[in-house]
C-alpha positions as CSV (number, residue, x, y, z in Angstrom):
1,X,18.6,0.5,20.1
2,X,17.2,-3.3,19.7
3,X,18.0,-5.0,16.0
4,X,16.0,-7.8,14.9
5,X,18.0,-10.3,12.4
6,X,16.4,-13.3,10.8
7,X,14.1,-14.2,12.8
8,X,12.3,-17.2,12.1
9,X,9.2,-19.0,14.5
10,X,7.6,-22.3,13.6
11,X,5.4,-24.8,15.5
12,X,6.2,-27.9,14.3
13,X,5.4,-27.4,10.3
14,X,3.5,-24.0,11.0
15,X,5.4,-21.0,10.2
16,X,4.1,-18.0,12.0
17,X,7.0,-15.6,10.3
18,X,10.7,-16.5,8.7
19,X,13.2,-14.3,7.7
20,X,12.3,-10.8,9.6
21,X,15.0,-8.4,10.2
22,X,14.4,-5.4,12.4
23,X,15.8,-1.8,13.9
24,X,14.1,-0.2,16.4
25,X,15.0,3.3,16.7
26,X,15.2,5.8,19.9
27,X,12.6,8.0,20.0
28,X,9.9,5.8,18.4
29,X,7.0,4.1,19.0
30,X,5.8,1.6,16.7
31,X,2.5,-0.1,16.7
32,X,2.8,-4.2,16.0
33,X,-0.7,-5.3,14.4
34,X,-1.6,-7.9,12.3
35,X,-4.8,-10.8,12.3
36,X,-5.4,-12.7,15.7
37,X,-3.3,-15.8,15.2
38,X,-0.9,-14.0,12.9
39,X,1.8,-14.2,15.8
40,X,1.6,-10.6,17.3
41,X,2.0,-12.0,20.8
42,X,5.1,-14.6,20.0
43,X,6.7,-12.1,17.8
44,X,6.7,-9.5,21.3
45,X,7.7,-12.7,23.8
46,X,10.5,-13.4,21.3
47,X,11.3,-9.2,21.3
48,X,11.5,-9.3,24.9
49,X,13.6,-12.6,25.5
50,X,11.0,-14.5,27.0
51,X,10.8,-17.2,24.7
52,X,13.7,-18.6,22.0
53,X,12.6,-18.4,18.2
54,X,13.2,-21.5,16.1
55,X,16.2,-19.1,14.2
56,X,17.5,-15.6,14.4
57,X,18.4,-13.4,17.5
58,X,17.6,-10.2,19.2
59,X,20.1,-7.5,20.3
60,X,19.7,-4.6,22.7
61,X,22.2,-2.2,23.2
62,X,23.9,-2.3,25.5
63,X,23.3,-0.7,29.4
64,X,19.4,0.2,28.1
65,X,16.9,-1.2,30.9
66,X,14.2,-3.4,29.0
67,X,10.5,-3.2,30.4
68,X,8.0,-5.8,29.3
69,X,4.2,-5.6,30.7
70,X,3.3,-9.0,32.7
71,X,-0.1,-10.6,32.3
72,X,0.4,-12.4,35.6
73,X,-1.8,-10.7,37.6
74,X,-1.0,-12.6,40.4
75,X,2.6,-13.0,40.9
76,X,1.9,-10.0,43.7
77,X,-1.1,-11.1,45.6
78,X,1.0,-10.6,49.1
79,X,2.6,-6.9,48.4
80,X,0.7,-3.9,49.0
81,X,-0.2,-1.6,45.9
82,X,3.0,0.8,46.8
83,X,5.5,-2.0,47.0
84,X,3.9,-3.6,43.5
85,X,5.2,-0.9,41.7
86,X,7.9,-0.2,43.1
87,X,9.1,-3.6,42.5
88,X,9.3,-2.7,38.7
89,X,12.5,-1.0,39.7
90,X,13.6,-4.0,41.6
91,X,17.1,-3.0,42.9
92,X,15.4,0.1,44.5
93,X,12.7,-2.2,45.8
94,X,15.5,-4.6,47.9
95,X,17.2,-1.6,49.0
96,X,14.5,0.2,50.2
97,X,13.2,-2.9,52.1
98,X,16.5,-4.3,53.4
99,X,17.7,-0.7,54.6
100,X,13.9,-0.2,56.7
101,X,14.7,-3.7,57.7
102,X,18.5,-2.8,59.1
103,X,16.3,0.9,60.4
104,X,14.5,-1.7,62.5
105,X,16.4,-4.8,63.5
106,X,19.9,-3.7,63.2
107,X,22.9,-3.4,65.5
108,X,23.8,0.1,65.2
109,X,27.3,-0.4,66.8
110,X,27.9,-3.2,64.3
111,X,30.4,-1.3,61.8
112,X,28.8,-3.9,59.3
113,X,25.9,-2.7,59.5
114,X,26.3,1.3,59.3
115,X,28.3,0.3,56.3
116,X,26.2,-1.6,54.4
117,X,23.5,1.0,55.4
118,X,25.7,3.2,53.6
119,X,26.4,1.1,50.4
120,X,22.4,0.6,50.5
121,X,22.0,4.9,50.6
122,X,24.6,5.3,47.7
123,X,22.3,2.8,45.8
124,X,19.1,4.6,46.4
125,X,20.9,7.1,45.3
126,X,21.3,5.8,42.2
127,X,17.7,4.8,41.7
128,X,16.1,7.5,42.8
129,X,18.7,11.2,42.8
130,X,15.3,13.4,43.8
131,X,14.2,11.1,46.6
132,X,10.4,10.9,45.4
133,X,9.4,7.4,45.0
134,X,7.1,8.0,47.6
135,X,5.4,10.9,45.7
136,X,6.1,9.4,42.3
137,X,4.5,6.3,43.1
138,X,1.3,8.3,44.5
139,X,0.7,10.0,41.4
140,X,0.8,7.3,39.2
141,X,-1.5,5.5,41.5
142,X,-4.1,8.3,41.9
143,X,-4.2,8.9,37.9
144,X,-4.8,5.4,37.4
145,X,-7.9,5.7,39.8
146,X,-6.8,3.9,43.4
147,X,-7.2,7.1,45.8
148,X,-4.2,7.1,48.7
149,X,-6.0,6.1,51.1
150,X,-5.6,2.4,49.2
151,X,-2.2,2.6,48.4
152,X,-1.4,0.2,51.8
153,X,-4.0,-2.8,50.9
154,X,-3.3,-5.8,49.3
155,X,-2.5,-6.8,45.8
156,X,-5.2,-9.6,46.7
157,X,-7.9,-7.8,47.5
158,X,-7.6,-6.2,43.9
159,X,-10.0,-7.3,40.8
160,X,-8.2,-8.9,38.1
161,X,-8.8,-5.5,35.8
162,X,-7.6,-3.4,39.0
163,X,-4.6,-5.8,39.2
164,X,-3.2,-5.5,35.3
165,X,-3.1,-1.4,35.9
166,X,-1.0,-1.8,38.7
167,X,1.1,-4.1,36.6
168,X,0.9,-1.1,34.1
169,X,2.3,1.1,36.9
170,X,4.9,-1.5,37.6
171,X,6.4,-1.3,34.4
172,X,6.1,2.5,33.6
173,X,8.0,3.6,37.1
174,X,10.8,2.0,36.3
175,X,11.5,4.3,33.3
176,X,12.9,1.6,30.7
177,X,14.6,2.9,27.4
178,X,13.1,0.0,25.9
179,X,9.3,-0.9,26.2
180,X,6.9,-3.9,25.3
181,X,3.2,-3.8,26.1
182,X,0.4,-6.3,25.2
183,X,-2.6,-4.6,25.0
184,X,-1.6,-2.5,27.6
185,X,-5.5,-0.7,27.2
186,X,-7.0,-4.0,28.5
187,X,-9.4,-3.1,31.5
188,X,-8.7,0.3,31.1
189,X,-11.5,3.2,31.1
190,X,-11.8,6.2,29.0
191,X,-9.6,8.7,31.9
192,X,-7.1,5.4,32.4
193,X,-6.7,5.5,28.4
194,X,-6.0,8.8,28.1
195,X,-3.3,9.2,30.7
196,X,-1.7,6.9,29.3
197,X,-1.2,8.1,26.1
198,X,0.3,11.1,27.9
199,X,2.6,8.9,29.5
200,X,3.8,7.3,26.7
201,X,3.7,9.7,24.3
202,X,6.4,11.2,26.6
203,X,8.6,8.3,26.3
204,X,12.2,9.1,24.8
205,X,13.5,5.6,23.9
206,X,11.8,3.0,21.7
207,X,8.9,1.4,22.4
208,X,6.7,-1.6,20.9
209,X,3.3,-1.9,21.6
210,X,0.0,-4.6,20.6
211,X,-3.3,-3.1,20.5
212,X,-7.0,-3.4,19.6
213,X,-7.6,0.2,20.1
214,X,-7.1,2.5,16.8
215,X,-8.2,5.6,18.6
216,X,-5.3,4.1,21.3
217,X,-2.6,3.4,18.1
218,X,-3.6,6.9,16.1
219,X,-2.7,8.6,19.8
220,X,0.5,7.2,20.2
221,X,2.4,5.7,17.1
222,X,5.0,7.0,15.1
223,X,5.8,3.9,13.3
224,X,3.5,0.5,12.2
225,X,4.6,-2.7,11.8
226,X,2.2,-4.9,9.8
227,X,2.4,-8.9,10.5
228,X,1.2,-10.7,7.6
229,X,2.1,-13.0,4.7
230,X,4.9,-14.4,7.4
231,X,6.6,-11.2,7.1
232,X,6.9,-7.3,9.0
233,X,6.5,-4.6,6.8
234,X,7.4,-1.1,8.6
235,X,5.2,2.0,7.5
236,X,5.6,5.6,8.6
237,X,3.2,7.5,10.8
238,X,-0.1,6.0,12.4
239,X,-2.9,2.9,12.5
240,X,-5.0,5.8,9.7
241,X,-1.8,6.8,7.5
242,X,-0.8,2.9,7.9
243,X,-4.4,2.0,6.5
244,X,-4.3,4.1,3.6
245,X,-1.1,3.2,2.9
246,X,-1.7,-0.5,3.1
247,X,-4.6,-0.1,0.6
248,X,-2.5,2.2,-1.6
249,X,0.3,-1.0,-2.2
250,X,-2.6,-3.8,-2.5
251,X,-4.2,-1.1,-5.5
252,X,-1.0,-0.8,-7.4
253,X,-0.2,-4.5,-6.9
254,X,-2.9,-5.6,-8.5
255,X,-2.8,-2.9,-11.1
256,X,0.7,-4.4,-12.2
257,X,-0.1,-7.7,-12.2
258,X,-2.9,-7.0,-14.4
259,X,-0.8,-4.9,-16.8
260,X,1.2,-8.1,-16.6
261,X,-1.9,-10.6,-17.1
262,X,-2.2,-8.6,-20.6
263,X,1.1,-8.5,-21.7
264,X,1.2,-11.9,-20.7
265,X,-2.4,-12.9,-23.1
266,X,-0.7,-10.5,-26.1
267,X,2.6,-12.4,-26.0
268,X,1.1,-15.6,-25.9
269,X,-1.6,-14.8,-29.3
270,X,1.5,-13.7,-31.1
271,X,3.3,-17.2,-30.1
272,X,0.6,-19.0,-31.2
273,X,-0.6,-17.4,-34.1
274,X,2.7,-16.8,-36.2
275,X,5.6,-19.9,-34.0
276,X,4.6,-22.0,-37.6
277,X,4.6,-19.1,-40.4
278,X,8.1,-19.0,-41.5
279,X,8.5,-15.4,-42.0
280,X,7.0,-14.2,-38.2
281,X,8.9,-17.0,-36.7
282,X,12.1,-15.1,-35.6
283,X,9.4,-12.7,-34.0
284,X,6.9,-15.9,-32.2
285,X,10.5,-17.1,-31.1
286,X,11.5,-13.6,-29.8
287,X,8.4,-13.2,-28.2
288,X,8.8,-16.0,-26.4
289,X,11.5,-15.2,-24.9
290,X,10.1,-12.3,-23.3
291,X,7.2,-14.5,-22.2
292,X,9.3,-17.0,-20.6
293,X,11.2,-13.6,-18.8
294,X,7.8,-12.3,-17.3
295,X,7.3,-12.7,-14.1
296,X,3.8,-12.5,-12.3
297,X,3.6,-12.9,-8.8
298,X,0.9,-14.1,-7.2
299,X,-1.0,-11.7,-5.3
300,X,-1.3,-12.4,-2.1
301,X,-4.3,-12.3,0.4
302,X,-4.0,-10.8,3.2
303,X,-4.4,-12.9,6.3
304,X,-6.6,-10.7,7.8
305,X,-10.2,-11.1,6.9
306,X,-13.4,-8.6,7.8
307,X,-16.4,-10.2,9.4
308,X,-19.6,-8.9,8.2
309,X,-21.8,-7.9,11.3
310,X,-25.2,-6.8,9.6
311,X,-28.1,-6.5,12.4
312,X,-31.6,-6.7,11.1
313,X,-34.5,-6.3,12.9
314,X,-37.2,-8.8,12.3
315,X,-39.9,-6.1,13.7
316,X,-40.4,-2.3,12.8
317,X,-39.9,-0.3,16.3
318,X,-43.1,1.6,18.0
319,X,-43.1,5.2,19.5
320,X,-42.2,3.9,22.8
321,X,-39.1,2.4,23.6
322,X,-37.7,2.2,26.7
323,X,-38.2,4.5,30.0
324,X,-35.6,4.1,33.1
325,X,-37.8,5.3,36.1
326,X,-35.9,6.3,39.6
327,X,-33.8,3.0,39.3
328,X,-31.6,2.7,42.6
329,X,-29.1,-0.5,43.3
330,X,-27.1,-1.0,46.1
331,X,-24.5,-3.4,47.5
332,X,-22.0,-2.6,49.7
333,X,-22.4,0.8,48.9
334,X,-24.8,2.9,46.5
335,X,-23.9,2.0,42.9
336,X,-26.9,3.6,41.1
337,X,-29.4,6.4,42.8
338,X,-32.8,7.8,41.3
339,X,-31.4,7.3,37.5
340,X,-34.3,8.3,35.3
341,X,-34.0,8.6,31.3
342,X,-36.0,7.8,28.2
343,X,-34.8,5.9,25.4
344,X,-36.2,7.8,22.1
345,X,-36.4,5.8,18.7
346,X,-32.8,6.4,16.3
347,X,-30.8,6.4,19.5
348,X,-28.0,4.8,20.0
349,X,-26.1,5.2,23.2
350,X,-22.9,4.9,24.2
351,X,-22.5,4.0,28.4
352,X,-19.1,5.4,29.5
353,X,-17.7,5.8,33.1
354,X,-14.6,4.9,35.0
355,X,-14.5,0.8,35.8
356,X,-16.6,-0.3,38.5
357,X,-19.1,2.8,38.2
358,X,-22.1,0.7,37.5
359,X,-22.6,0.1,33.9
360,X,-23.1,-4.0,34.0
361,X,-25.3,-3.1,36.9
362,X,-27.2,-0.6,34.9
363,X,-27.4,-3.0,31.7
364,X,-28.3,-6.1,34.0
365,X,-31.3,-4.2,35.5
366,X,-32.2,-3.0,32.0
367,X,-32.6,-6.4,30.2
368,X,-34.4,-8.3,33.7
369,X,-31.2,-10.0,34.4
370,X,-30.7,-8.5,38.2
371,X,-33.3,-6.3,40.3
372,X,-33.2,-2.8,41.2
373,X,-33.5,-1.9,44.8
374,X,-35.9,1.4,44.0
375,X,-37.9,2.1,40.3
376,X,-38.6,0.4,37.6
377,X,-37.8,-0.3,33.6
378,X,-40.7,0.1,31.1
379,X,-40.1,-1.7,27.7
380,X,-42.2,-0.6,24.8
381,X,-44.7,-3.4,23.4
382,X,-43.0,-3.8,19.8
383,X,-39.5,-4.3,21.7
384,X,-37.8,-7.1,21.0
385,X,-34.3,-6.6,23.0
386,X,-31.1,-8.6,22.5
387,X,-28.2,-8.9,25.0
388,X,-24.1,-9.3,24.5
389,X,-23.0,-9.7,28.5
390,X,-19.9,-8.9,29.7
391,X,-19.2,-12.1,30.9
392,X,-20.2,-13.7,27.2
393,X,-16.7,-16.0,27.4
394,X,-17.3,-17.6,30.7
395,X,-21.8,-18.4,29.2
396,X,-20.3,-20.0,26.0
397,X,-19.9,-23.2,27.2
398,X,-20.7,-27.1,26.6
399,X,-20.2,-29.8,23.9
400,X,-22.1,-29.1,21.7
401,X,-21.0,-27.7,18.4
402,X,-21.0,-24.2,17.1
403,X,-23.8,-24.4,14.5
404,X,-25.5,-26.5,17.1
405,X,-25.0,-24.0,19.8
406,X,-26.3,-21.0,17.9
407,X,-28.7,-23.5,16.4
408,X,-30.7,-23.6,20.0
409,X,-31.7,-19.5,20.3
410,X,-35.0,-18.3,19.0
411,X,-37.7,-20.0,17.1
412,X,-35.8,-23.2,16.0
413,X,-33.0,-21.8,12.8
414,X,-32.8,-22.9,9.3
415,X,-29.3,-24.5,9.2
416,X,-28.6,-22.7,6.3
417,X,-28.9,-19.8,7.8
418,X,-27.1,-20.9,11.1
419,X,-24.2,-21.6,8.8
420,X,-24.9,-18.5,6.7
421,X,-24.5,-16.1,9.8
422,X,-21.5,-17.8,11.2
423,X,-19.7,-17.6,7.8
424,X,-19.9,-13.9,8.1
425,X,-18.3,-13.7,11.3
426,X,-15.3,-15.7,9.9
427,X,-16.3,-19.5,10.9
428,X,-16.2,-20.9,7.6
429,X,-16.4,-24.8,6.3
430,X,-15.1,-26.9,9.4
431,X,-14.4,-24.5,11.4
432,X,-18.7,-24.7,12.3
433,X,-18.4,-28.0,13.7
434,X,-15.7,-27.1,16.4
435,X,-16.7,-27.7,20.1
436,X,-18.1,-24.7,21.8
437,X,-15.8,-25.6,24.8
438,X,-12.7,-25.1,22.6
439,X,-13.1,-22.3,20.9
440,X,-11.0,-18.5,22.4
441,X,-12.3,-16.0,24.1
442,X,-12.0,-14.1,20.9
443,X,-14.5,-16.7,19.1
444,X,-16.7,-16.8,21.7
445,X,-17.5,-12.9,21.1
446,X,-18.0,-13.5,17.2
447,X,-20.2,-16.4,18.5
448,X,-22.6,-13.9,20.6
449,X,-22.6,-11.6,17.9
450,X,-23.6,-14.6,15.8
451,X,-26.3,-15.5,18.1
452,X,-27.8,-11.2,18.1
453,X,-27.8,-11.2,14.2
454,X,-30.0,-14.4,14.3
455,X,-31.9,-13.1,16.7
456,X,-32.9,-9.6,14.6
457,X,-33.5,-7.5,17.7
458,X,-34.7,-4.2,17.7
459,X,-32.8,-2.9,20.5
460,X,-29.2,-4.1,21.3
461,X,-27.8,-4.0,25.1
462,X,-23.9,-4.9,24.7
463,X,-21.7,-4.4,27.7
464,X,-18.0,-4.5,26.2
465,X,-18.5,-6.5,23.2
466,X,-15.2,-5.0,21.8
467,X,-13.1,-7.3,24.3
468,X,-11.1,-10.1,22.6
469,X,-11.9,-9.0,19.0
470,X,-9.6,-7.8,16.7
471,X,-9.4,-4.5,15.5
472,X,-11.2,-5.3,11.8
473,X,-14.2,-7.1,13.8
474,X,-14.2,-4.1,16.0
475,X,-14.5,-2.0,12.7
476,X,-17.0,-4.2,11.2
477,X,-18.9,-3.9,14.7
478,X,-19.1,0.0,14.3
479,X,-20.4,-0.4,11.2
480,X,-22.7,-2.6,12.0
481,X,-24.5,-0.3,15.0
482,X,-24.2,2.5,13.0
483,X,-26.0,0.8,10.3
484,X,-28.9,-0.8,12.4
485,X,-32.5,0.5,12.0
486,X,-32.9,0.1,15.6
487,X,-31.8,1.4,19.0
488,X,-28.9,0.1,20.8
489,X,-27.3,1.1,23.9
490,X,-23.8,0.1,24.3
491,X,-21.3,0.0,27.3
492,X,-17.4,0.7,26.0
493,X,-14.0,2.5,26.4
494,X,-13.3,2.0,22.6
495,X,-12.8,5.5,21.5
496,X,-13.2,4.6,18.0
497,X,-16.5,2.2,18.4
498,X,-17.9,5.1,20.2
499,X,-17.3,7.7,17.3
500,X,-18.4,5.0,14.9
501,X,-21.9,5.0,16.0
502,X,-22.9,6.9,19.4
503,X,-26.0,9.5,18.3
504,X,-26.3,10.1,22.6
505,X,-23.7,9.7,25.7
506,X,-24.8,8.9,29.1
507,X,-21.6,8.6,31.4
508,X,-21.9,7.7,35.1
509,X,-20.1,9.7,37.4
510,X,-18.0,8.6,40.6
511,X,-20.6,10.5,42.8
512,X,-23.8,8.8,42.0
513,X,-25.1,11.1,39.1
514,X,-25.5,10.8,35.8
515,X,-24.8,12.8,32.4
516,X,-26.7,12.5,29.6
517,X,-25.7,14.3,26.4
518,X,-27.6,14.3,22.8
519,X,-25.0,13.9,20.6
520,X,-21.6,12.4,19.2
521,X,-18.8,11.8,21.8
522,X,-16.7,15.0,20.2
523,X,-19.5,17.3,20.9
524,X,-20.1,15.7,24.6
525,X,-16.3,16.6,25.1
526,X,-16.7,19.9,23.9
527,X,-19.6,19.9,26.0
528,X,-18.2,19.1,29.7
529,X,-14.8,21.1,28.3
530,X,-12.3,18.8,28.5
C-alpha cells in the first residue's frame, strides 16, 4: 500500500536516518518507536507528505485516501463540534453545506440550481451510501465523552485536550485506507484509550502509529518499527514480543563479537610467536591472512538510554499518614462532594477518572496548593510530601541553569550530588549547564523528577508525570514507585505505569462519588466487571 525507498533526512550535518527502505502492508498496524530526538516525528511528516526528505520518496497506491492526525488544535476554533469532524471527510463537508445553503437561499425555478442540487445528492451519495453522518458522527462524539447536547457549540469554547479528540474524531470518520497518528493517546483518559483501541484495531488498511503508551502499543500493533542507529528495523508482533526480541539480537551480537575478540587474540599470539621461526612461518603467514579477513564490527549502542529514577526517603514514615475528611470543591459546578479516605502506610495509589473529573483538584487540595470549600486534609507528623504538578512545563522557568535550578530546592545541595541526580535522568556533562528556559517539555519532566529525588520525600503526589517522557523513562518511573519505601499517590491514564506500581485504585466518577478499591488495577476491573 505505501513503499518507502531510500529515504534519507539530515539537518545540516545531522543525520537523523539514511538509506531506509519501507512496505507497508494492508491489514497492518505497525508501531514506530525509537528515543526522543531519534526522528520518530520527521520520519511520520515525511510518511505523510508533509515535509520533503533531504533524499528518497514515498509512494501510496494509488486511489487509497491518506489520514494524518493534526496537532493544530485550532485550525477549527469557528465550526461547531459536528461540522469539525465532519470536515475530515471534506468533500462531504462542502456538499453537505453548499446543498443546506442552496435548501435556504436558492432559486428553486433556476434549472441551475435543481441541477446542481442534484450533482451535490449524487455526491453525498458517494460519501455517505447509508445516509448516517448524522448518527455516525454522534456516536463517535458520545464515546469520546462530549454528550449531544454539545455537539452544536464551538470548537472554541473547547480545552486544548477536548480539542485534539475532536481532531481524533476528524481523522477516524473519514475512514482512510492509510493512517498516521502522533501520539494519538495524548489527553486521552482510561475509557477514551480504550475505545480507541477498538476503533483501530478494526482498521482494514495499514496504519502507522507514535506512542508513549506500551499498554496502548501491546493493544494494537501487529508490526514494530524500531528507529535507531539511523536506521528502521521491522519486527513481528508487539511493543513486549518487540522487546524481547530486541534484547535477543543485542545478546547474540555481542556473543559473536566476542567469539570474534578471541579468535582475533589466538590468531594474533600465533603471528607473533612463530612470523620469525622458519619452519611455523608458512603457518604465522597463513594465519595472518585469516586475521586480516576477520571482520569485527563494532557494536553499537543503542541511542536510547534508561534514566535511573531511585526515590529515597530521607525520613522513616509514622503510623499516620494522611486522612481526606468530607473534602467538597466547587466552581461552576460541584467537582468534588464529602470525599473521605485514609491513606495507610505501603500504599500507593493510582487516581483514575475521565478528564476534567477532578483529580488536579483533588491533588491540589491535598498538598495546600488550592482550598477546599467543605473538610479538611490531616498530614501525619513524620510526613514529608513531595509534589510533580501537572502544569510542571509551564513552573520550569528562568535563566538560570539546570544544576542551578535544582540547586535552589531544599536545604542548600551538594553540587556533586545536584550533578549526581541529574546524570541519572540523562543530563550528563554539558548538557547541566543548559538554560532552564530552553530545555523541552520532555526535559522539564526529568527536571521535576530530578528535583523529588533530591528532595527524598516520603510521600509522592504526581498528577501526570508520564506526559512528555519517553516510554523507557516511563518504565524507569514504574520502577521507581514500585520500588519506593514510601507512599505515593499518583494521577494517570498510563495503563502500564498503573500496573507497574498501584497496591490501591481510587477512581472519581462523573456523578460526584468516588471508588476506592484495595488492590492492583486487574483486580479493580474484575471488580466493577468490566
Amino acid at each position: 500500500m505505501v513503499e518507502v525507498n531510500n529515504l534519507t533526512m539530515r539537518y545540516g550535518e545531522r543525520v537523523l536516518f539514511e538509506n531506509i527502505n519501507l512496505k507497508f502492508d494492508v491489514a497492518k498496524r505497525y508501531g514506530l518507536i525509537g528515543a526522543n530526538g531519534a526522528g520518530k516525528t520527521t520520519l511520520m511528516k515525511i510518511l505523510s507528505k508533509q515535509i520533503q526528505p533531504t533524499n528518497g520518496n514515498i509512494s501510496v497506491q494509488n486511489g487509497l485516501r491518506v489520514g494524518t492526525l493534526s496537532q493544530n488544535q485550532y485550525a477549527f476554533e469557528d465550526f461547531t463540534l459536528k461540522d469539525a469532524v465532519m470536515y475530515g471527510n471534506k468533500r462531504l463537508y462542502d456538499t453537505v453545506k453548499e446543498k443546506d445553503d442552496l435548501y435556504i437561499n436558492g432559486d428553486f425555478e433556476d434549472e441551475k440550481v435543481n441541477d446542481r442540487l442534484a450533482e451535490l445528492e449524487m455526491i453525498y451519495a458517494e460519501e455517505d451510501p447509508t445516509y448516517e453522518v448524522d448518527i455516525n458522527i454522534e456516536k463517535t462524539l458520545t464515546a469520546l465523552g462530549f454528550p449531544v447536547e454539545t455537539h452544536e457549540d464551538l470548537m472554541s469554547s473547547l480545552s486544548g485536550g477536548d480539542r485534539f479528540k475532536i481532531l481524533l474524531a476528524q481523522v477516524l470518520y473519514y475512514k482512510p485506507e492509510v493512517l498516521f497518528l502522533d501520539e494519538p493517546t495524548n489527553n486521552l483518559d482510561l475509557e477514551a484509550i480504550a475505545w480507541l483501541e477498538g476503533q483501530l484495531k478494526r482498521h482494514e488498511g495499514t496504519m502507522v502509529v507514535i506512542s508513549h503508551d506500551r499498554h496502548f502499543l501491546n493493544s494494537i500493533c501487529t508490526n514494530i518499527l524500531d528507529l535507531d542507529f539511523k536506521k528502521v528495523r521491522e519486527f513481528s508482533g508487539n511493543y513486549n514480543d518487540w522487546y524481547i526480541a530486541a534484547n535477543l539480537v543485542q545478546k547474540q551480537q555481542e556473543l559473536d563479537r566476542n567469539k570474534k575478540l578471541k579468535e582475533k587474540e589466538e590468531l594474533e599470539a600465533f603471528v607473533r610467536r612463530f612470523s620469525a621461526n622458519a619452519s611455523k612461518a608458512k603457518q604465522a603467514t597463513s594465519r595472518q591472512k585469516k586475521l586480516d579477513k576477520l571482520d569485527i564490527e563494532d557494536l553499537q549502542s543503542s541511542t536510547r538510554r534508561d534514566p535511573s529514577i531511585v526515590f529515597k526517603a530521607k525520613r522513616e514514615i509514622g503510623n499516620e499518614i494522611l486522612e481526606v475528611e468530607n473534602i467538597s470543591k466547587s466552581f461552576d459546578e460541584k467537582v468534588l462532594d464529602n470525599m473521605s479516605f485514609r491513606v495507610e502506610k505501603g500504599d500507593k495509589i493510582a487516581l483514575i477518572g475521565p478528564n476534567g473529573i477532578g483529580k488536579t483538584t483533588l491533588l491540589s487540595i491535598i498538598i495546600g496548593d488550592l482550598q477546599s470549600d467543605e473538610g479538611k486534609i490531616k498530614w501525619g507528623a513524620t510526613i514529608e510530601p513531595s509534589y510533580f504538578p501537572q502544569n510542571t512545563t509551564d513552573l520550569i522557568d528562568g535563566d538560570e541553569l539546570l544544576y542551578e535550578w535544582l540547586q535552589g530546592f531544599g536545604e542548600k545541595k551538594d553540587l556533586d550530588e545536584v550533578r549526581k541526580c541529574l546524570g541519572r535522568m540523562l543530563f550528563s556533562g554539558e548538557e547541566q549547564k543548559k538554560s532552564i528556559k530552553s530545555i523541552s517539555g520532555g526535559e522539564k519532566h526529568r527536571m521535576m523528577l530530578s528535583k523529588m529525588m533530591l528532595q527524598r520525600g516520603n510521600f509522592l503526589v504526581l498528577d501526570e508525570p508520564d506526559n512528555h517522557l519517553d516510554l523507557e523513562a516511563i518504565i524507569a518511573l514504574g520502577e521507581g514507585l514500585y520500588n519506593f519505601g514510601g507512599n505515593a499517590i499518583c494521577a494517570t491514564h498510563d495503563r502500564e505505569l498503573i500496573d507497574a506500581f498501584a497496591n490501591r485504585i481510587i477512581e472519581l466518577k462523573e456523578d460526584g462519588s468516588f471508588i476506592d478499591f484495595k488492590g492492583n488495577y486487574e483486580e479493580y476491573k474484575e471488580h466493577i466487571g468490566s
